[in-house]
DOLONU-528461 format. One record per residue: residue number from 0; x, y, z of N, C-alpha, C in turn. Coordinates in pm, whole numbers. Example, Ala and Ser with C-alpha at 12.3 -4.5 7.8 and 13.67 -1.06 7.14 Angstrom:
<gufis>
  num  n.east  n.north    n.up  ca.east  ca.north   ca.up  c.east  c.north    c.up
    0    1319     -569     780     1230      -450     780    1320     -330     780
    1    1285     -225     708     1367      -106     714    1290        3     787
</gufis>
This chain:
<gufis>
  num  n.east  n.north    n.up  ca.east  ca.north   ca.up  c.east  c.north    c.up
    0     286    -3131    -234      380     -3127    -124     508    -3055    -163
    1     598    -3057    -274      680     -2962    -351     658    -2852    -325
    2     515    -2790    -375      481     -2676    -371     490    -2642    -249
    3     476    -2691    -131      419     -2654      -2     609    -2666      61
    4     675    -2737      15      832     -2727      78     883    -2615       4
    5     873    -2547    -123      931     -2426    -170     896    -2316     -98
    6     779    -2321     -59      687     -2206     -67     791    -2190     143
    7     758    -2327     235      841     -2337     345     997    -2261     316
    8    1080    -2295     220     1235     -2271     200    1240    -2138     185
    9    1125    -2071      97     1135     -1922      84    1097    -1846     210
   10    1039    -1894     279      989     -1807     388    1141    -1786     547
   11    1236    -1879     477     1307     -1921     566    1455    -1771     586
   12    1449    -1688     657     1555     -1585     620    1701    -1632     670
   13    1826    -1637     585     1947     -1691     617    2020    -1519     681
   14    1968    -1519     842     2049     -1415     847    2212    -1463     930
   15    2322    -1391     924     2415     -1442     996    2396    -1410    1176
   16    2504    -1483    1209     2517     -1426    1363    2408    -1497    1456
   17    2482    -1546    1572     2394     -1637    1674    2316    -1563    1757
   18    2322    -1412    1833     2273     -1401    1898    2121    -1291    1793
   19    2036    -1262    1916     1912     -1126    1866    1996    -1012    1811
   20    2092     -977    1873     2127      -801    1787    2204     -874    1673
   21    2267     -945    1638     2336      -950    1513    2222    -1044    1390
   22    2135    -1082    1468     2004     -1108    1385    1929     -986    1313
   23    1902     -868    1418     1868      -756    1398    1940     -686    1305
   24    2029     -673    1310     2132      -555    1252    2137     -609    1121
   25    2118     -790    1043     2144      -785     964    2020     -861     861
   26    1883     -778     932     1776      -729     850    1769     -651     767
   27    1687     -679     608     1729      -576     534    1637     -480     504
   28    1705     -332     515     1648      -203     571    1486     -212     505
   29    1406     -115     576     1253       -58     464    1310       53     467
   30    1245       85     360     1242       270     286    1207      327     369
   31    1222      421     449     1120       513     582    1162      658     554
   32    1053      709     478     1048       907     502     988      945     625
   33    1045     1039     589      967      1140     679     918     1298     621
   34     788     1288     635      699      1401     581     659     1514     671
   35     739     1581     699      725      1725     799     677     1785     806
   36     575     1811     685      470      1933     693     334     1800     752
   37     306     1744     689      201      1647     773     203     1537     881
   38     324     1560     905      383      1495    1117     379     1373    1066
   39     465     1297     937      382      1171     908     530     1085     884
   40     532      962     873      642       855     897     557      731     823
   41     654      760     700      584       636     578     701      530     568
   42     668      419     600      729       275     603     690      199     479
   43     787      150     404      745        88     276     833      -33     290
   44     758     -152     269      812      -278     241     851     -325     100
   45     916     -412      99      956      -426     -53     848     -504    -154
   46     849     -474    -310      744      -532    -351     715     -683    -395
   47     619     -678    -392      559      -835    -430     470     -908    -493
   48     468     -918    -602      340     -1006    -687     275    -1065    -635
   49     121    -1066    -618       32     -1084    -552     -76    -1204    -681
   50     -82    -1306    -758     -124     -1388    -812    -251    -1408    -763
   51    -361    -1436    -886     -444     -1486    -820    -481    -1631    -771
   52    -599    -1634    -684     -636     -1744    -630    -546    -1839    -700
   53    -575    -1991    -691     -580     -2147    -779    -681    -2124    -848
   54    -663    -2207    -969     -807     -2208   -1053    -915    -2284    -965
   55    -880    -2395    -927     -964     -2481    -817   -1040    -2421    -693
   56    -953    -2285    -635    -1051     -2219    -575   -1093    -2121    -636
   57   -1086    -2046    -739    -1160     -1943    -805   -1273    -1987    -847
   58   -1326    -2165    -895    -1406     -2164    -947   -1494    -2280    -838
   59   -1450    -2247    -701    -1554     -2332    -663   -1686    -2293    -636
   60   -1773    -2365    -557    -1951     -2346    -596   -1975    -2254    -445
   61   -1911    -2336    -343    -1949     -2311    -240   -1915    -2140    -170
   62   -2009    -2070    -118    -1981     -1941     -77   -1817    -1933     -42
   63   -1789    -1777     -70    -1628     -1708     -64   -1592    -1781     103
   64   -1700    -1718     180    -1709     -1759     316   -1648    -1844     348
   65   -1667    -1976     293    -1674     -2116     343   -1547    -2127     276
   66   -1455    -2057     171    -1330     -2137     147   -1224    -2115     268
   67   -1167    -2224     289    -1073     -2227     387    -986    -2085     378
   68    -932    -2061     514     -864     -1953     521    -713    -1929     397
   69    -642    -2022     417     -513     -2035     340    -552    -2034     252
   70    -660    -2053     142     -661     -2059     -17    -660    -1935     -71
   71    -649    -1809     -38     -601     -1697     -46    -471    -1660     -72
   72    -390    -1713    -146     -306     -1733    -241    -171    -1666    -144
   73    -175    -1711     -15      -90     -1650      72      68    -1628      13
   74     120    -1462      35      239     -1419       8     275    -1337     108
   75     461    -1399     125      499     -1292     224     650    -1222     173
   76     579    -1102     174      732     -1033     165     860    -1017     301
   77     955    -1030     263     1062     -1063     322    1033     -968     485
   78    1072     -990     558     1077      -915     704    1165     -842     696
   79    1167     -689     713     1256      -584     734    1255     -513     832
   80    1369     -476     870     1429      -396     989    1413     -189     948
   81    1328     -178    1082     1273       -49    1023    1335       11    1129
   82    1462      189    1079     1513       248    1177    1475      343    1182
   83    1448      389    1309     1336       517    1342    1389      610    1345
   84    1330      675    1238     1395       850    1211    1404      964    1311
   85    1314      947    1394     1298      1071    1497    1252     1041    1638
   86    1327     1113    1739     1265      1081    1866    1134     1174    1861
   87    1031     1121    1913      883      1194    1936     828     1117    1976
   88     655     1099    1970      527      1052    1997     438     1011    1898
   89     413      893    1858      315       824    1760     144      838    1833
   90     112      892    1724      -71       920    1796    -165      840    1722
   91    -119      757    1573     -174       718    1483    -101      624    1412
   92    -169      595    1292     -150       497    1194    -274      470    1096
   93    -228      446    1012     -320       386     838    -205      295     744
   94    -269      206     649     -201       114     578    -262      100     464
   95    -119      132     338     -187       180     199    -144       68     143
   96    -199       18      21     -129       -92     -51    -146      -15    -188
   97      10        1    -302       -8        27    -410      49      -69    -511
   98      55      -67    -607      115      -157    -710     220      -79    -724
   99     260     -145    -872      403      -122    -940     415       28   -1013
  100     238       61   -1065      220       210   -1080     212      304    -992
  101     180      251    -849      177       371    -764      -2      370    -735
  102     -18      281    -835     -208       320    -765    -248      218    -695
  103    -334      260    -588     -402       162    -444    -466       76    -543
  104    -432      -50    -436     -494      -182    -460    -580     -232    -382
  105    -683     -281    -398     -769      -344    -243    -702     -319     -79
  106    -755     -309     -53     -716      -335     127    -686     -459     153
  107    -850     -556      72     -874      -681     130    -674     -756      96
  108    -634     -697      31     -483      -772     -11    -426     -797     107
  109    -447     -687     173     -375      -683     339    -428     -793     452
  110    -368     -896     431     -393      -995     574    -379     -941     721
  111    -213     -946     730     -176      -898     840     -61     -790     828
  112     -69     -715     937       88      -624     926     133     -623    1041
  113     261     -652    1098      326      -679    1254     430     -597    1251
  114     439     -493    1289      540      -404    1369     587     -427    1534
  115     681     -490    1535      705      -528    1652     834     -479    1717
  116     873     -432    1829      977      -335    1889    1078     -469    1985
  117    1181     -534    1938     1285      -581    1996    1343     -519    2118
  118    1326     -426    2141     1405      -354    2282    1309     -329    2436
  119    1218     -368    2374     1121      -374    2500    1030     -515    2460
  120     978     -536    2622      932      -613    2612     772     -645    2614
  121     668     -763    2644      567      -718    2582     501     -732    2736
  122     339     -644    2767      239      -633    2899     289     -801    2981
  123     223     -914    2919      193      -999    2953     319    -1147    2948
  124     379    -1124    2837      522     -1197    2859     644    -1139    2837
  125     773    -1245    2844      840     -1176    2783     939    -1131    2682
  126     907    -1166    2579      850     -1148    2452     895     -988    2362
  127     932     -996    2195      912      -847    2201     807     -794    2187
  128     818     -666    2202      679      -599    2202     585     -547    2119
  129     478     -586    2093      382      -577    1959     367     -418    1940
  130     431     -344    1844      377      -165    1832     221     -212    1772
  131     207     -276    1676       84      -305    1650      76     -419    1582
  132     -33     -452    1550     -109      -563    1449    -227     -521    1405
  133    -219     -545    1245     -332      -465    1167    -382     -554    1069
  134    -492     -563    1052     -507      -655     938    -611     -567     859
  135    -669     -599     741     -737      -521     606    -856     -436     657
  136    -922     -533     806    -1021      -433     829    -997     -362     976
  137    -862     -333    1048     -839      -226    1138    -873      -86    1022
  138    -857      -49     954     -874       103     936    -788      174     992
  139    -764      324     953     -719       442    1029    -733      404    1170
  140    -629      442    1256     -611       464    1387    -553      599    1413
  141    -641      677    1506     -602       836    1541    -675      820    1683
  142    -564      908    1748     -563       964    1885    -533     1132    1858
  143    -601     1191    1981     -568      1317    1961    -441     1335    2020
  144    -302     1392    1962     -194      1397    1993    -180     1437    2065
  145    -237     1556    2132     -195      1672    2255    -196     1574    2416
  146    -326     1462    2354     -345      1402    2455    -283     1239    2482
  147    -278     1215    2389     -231      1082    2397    -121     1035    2318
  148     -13     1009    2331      131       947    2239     198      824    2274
  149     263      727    2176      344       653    2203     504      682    2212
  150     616      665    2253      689       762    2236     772      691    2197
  151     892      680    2111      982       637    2026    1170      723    2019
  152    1220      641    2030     1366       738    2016    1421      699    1872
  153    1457      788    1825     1520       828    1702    1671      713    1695
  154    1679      585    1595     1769       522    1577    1769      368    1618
  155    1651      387    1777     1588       182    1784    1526      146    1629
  156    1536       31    1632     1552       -32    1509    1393     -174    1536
  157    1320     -158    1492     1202      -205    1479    1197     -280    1395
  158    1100     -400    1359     1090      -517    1321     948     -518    1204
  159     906     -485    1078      825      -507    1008     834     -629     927
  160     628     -702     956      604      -840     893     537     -846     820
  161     471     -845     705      351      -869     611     330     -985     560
  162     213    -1019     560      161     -1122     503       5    -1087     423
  163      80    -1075     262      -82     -1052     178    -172    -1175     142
  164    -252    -1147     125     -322     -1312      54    -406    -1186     -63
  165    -521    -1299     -91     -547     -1214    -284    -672    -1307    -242
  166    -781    -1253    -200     -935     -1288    -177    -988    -1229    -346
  167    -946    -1168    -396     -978     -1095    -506    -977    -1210    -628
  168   -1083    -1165    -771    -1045     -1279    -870    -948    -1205   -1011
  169    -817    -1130    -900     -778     -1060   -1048    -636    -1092    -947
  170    -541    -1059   -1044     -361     -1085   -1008    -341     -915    -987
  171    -213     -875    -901     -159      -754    -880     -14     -814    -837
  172      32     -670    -935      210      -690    -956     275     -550    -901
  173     415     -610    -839      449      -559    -755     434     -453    -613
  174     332     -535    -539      239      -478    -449     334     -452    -334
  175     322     -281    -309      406      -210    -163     296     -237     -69
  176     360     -249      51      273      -246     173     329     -124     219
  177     237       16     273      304       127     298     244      138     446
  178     288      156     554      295       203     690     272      355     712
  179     164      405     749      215       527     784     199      584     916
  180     301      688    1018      241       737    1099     291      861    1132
  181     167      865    1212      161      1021    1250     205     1047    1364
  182     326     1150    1401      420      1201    1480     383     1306    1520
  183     456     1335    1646      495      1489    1702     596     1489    1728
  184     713     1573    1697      848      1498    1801     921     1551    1919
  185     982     1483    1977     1034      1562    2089    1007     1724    2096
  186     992     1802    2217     1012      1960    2222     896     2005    2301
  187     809     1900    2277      646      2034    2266     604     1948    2412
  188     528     2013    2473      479      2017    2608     390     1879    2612
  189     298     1846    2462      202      1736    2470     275     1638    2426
  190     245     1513    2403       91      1462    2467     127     1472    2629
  191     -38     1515    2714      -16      1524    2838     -17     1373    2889
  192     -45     1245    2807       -7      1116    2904      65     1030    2797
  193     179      905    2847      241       851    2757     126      720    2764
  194     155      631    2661       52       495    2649     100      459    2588
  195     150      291    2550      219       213    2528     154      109    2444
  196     172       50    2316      137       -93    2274     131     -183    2344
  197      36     -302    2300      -23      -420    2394     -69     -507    2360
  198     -67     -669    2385     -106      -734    2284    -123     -853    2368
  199    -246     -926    2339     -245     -1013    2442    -303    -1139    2292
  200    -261    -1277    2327     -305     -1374    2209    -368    -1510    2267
  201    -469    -1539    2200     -487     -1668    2244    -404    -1778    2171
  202    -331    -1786    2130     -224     -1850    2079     -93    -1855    2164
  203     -82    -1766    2229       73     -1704    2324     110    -1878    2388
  204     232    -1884    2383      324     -1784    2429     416    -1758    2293
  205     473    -1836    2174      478     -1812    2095     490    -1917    1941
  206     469    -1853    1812      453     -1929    1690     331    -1871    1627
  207     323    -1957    1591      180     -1934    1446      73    -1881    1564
  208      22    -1765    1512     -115     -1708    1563    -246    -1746    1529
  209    -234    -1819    1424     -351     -1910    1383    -356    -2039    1388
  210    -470    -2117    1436     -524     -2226    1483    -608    -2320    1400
  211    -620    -2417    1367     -760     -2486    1270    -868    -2466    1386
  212    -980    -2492    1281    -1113     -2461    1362   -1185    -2594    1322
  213   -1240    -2706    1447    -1307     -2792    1398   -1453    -2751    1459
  214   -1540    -2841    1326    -1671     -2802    1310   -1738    -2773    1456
  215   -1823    -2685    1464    -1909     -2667    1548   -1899    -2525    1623
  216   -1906    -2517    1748    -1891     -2418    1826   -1750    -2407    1879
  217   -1645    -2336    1878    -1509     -2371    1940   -1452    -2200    1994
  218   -1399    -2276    2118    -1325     -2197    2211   -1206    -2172    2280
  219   -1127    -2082    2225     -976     -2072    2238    -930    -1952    2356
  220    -853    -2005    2425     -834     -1887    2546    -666    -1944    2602
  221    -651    -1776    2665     -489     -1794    2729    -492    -1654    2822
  222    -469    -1737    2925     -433     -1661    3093    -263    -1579    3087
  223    -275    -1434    3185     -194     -1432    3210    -163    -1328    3307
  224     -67    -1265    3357      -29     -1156    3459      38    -1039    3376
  225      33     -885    3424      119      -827    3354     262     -807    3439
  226     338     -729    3360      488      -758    3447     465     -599    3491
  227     354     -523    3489      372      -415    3538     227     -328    3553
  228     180     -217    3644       62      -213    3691      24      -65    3631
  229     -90      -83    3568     -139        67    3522    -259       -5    3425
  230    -288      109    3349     -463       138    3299    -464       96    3157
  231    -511       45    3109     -562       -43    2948    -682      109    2932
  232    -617      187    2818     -681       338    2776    -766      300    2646
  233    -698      231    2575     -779       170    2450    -782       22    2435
  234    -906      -48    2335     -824      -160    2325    -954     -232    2210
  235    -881     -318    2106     -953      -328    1986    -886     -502    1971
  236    -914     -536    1822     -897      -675    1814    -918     -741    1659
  237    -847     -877    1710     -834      -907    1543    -953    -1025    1521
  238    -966    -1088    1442    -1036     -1257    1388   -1092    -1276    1305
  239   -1067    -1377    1236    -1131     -1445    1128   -1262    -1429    1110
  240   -1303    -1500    1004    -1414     -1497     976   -1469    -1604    1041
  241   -1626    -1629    1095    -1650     -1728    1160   -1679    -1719    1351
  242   -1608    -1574    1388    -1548     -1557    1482   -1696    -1506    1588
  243   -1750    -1548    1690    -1878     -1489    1758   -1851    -1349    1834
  244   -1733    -1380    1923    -1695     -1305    1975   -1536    -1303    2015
  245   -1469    -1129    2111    -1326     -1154    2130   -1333    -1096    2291
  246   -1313    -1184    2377    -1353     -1117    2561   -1213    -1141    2586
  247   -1218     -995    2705    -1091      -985    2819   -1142     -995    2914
  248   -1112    -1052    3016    -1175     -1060    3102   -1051    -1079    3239
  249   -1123    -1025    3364    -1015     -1067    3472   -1031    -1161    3546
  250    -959    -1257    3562    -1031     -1400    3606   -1039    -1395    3747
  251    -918    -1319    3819     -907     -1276    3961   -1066    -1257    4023
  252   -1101    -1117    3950    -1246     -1068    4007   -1398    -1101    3951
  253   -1356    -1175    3808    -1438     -1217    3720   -1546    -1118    3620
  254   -1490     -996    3652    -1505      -876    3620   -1490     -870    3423
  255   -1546     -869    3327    -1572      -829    3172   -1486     -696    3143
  256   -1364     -704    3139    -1319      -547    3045   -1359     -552    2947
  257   -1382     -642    2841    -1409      -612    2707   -1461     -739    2679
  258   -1565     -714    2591    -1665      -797    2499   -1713     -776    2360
  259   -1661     -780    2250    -1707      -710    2131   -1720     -841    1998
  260   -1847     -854    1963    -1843      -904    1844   -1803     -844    1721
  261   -1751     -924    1599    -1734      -864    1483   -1815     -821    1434
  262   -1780     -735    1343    -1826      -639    1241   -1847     -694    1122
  263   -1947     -755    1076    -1910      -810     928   -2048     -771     859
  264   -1972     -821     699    -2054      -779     591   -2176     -847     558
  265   -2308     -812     453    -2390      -919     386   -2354    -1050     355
  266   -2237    -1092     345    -2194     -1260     329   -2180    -1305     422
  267   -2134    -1190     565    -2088     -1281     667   -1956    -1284     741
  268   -1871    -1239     615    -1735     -1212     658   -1729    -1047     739
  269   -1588    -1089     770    -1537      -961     890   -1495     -899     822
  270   -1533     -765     880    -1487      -626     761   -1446     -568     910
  271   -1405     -593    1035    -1376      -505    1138   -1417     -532    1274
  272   -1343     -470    1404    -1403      -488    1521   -1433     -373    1593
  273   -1509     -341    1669    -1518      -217    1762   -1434     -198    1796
  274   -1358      -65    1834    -1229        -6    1953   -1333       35    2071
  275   -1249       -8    2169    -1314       102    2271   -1236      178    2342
  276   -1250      284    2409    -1143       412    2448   -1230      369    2589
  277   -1117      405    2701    -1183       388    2825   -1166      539    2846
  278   -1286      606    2815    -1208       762    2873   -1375      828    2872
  279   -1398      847    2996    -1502       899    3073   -1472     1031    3218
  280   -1644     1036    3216    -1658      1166    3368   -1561     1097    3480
  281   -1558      972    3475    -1518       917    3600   -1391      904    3596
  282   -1327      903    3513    -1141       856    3493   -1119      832    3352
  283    -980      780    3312     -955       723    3219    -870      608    3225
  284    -900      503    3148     -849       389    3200    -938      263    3235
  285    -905      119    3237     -940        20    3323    -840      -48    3374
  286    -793      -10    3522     -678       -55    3617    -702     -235    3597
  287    -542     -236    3553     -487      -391    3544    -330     -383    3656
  288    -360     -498    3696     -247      -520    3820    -237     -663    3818
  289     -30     -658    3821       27      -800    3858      18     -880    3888
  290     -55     -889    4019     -151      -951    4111    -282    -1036    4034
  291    -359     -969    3992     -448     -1049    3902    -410    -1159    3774
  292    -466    -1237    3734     -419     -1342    3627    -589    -1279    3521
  293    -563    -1188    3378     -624     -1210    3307    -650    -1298    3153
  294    -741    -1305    3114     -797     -1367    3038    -846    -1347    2871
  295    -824    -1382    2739     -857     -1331    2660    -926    -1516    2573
  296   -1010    -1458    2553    -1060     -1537    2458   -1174    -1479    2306
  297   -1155    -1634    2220    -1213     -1587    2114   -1324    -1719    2042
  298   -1423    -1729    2024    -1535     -1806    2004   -1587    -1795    1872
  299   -1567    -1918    1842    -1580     -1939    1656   -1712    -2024    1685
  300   -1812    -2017    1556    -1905     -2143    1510   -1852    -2161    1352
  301   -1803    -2278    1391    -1739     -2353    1211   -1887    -2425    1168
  302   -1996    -2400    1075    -2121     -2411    1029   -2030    -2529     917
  303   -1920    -2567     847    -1917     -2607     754   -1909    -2751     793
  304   -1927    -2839     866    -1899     -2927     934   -1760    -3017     867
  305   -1644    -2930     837    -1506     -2932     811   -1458    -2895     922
  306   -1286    -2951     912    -1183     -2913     995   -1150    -2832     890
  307   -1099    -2653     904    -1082     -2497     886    -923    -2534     893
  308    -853    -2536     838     -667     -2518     882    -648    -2375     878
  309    -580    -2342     992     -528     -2183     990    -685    -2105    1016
  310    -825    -2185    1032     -924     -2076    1012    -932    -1982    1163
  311    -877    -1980    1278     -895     -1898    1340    -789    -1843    1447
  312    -813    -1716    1466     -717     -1700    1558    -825    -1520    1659
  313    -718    -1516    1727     -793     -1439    1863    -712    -1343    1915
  314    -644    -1191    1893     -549     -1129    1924    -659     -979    1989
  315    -666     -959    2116     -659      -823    2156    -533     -730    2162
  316    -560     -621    2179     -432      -525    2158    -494     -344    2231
  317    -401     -282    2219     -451      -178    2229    -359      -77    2281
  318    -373       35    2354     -248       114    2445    -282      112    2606
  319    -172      120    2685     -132       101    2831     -81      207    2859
  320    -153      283    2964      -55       386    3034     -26      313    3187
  321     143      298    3213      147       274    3319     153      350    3449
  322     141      262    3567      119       360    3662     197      472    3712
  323     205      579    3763      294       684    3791     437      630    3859
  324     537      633    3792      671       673    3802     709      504    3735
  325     672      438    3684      666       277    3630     694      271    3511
  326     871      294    3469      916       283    3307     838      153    3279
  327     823      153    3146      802        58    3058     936      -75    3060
  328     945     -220    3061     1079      -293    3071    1163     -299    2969
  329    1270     -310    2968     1346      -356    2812    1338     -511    2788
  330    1356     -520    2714     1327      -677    2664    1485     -743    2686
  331    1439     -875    2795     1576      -981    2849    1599    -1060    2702
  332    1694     -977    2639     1734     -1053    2485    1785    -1215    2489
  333    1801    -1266    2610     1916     -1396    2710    1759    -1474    2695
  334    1642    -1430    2709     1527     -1553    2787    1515    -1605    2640
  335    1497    -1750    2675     1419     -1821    2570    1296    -1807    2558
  336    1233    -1778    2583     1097     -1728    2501    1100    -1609    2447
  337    1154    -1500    2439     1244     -1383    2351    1303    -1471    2233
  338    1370    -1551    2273     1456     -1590    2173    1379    -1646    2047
  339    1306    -1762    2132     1228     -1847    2014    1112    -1740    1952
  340    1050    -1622    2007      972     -1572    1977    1007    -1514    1829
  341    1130    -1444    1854     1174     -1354    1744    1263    -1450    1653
  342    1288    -1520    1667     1320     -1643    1567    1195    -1680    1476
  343    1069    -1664    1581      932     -1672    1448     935    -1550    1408
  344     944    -1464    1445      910     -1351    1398    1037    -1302    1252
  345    1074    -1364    1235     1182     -1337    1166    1228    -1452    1088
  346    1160    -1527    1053     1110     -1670     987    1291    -1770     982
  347    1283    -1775    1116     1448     -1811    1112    1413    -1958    1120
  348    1349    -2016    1183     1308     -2189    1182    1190    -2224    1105
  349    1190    -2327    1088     1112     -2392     998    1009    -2452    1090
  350    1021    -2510    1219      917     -2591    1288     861    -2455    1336
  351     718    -2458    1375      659     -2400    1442     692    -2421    1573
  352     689    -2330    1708      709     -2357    1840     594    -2393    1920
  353     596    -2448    1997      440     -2498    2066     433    -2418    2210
  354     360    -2477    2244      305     -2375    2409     342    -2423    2538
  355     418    -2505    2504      448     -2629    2610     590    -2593    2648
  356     631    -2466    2598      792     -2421    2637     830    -2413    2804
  357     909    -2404    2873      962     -2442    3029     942    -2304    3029
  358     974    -2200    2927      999     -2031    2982     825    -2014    2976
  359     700    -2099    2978      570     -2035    2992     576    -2051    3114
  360     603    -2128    3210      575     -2130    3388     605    -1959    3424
  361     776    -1927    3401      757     -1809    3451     707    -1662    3398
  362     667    -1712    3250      569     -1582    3200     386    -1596    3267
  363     392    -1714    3367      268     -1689    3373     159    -1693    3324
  364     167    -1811    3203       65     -1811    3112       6    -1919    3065
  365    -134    -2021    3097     -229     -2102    3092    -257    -2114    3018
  366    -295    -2222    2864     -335     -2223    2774    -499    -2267    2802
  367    -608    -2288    2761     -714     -2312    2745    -786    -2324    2623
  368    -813    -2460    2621     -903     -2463    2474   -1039    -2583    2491
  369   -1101    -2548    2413    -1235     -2592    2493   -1326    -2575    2373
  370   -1389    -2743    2352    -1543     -2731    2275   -1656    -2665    2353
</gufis>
């Protein structure tokens, strides 16, 4: 229990100032180049010794599979405030991990990575807005630029989160988490459509994104509306191991946008999920509107007949082009669910927040959970 209150105290950031911008402003910076001959924008977090496992879980009997999620020797480097070098268009992304020499380390090191944009707000609440979420087995993400961009102004100030764990049976010292992406910037005629980050959770509205999983078949879901009407162009997804499937669905028409099981390896575990691009003879896009209340869920079988702590969680995501002449919103920095959101996001409290907040009535959002 010591161990488990240090490990709480460190995660805790003492920044000054009561409100979101003086929270913001006094995040401490990431390294961010910029590489001009290859359109590229490298984000580096600060480093971190990565230890291995416990001896107790390195040497247990039972498959890698079956060890609980957290025994992965969870480490988080500090949350930094990332300021954006250039106004342009993001078409991409990849995530390198090196040591203290400079040479790549596993992927599997990479849990999660949260880039999240404070000045806008997010599809479904309101909330800041997820640029992405990546974990060891998203991979490379590329769009063809001419056609498709996210667009960014030179000087908003963005929010980077990491969290490594060490599935591995060896230690790594001073481990960078490196960000990279690929730009065009302001000037040039393309991309011919803008599309926006998106993120929908079965966890929402906000706190810990992961859930325990008790034994058997289990089913986690959360309803909601968007605050604005246009086309879901891509859209991909995160989950544990254990995980059957990750569905969107529109509950309005009862209509399936998306259905994709994981990707996993000979043991079992997840090495990845399908993307799918909605872009066909017929259009591009699958039209989402205000009006409708959709749906995301994610379906575990826990085989170990244990309660899993932290073993699952359920995040779709992807890009939004909205409908013609329909800015994107800025984020109401005043709402409490903004507030408390980025207070987790920025490890400012110690309690976790629950779902039961007064600001979920007017984000519109139903929790559902179900054997």
């Amino acid at each position: 229990m010591i161990a488990i209150a240090l490990l709480q105290a460190q995660l805790l950031v003492q920044l000054p100032g009561n409100t979101p911008a003086e929270w913001l402003h006094a995040l401490p910076p990431a390294r961010v180049t910029v590489d001009a001959d290859h359109h590229e924008i490298v984000i580096e977090t600060a480093a971190m010794d990565v230890p291995m496992p416990p001896m107790d879980m390195a040497h247990m009997d039972q498959p890698k599979t079956h060890v609980p999620h957290e025994a992965h020797a969870p480490v988080y480097p500090p949350v930094m405030g990332v300021d954006f070098p250039v106004s342009g268009w993001i078409s991409g992304f990849r995530i390198e991990l090196v040591d203290a020499q400079g040479h790549r380390v596993p992927d599997a090191l990479l849990h999660h990575y949260n880039l999240i944009d404070p000045n806008h707000r997010e599809l479904f609440l309101p909330i800041s807005r997820r640029v992405l979420a990546a974990g060891s087995e998203t991979g490379a993400i590329s769009m063809p630029r001419w056609i498709f961009g996210i667009p960014f102004v030179a000087g908003e100030r963005l929010v980077a989160s990491v969290m490594l764990h060490n599935p591995t049976m060896e230690s790594h010292t001073g481990v960078r988490t490196r960000l990279i992406l690929t730009y065009t910037e302001d000037g040039h005629f393309w991309p011919v459509l803008r599309a926006y980050p998106w993120q929908f959770d079965v966890a929402f509205p906000v706190g810990k994104k992961s859930f325990d999983l008790p034994p058997g078949r289990f089913a986690k879901s959360y309803e909601g509306s968007p605050i604005i009407p246009g086309k879901i162009i891509g859209i991909g997804g995160h989950v544990h191991d254990r995980a059957l499937a990750l569905t969107l669905t529109d509950v309005t028409t009862g209509d399936t946008i998306w259905n994709a099981k994981p990707i996993v390896d000979s043991t079992g575990e997840v090495v990845g999920m399908p993307v799918k691009k909605f872009i066909g003879w017929t259009g591009v896009g699958a039209k989402i509107l205000p009006a409708h209340r959709y749906r995301v869920t994610v379906t575990y079988d826990n085989a170990t007949g244990q309660r899993l702590p932290d073993g699952g969680m359920g995040v779709v995501g992807g890009l939004f082009q909205p409908a013609g002449g329909v800015q994107w919103p800025a984020a109401d920095q005043t709402d409490s669910l903004y507030i408390r959101d980025l207070r987790h996001a920025l490890r400012l409290d110690p309690e976790e927040p629950t779902a039961s907040d007064n600001s979920q009535a007017s984000a519109g959002g139903v929790e559902h959970t179900h054997n």
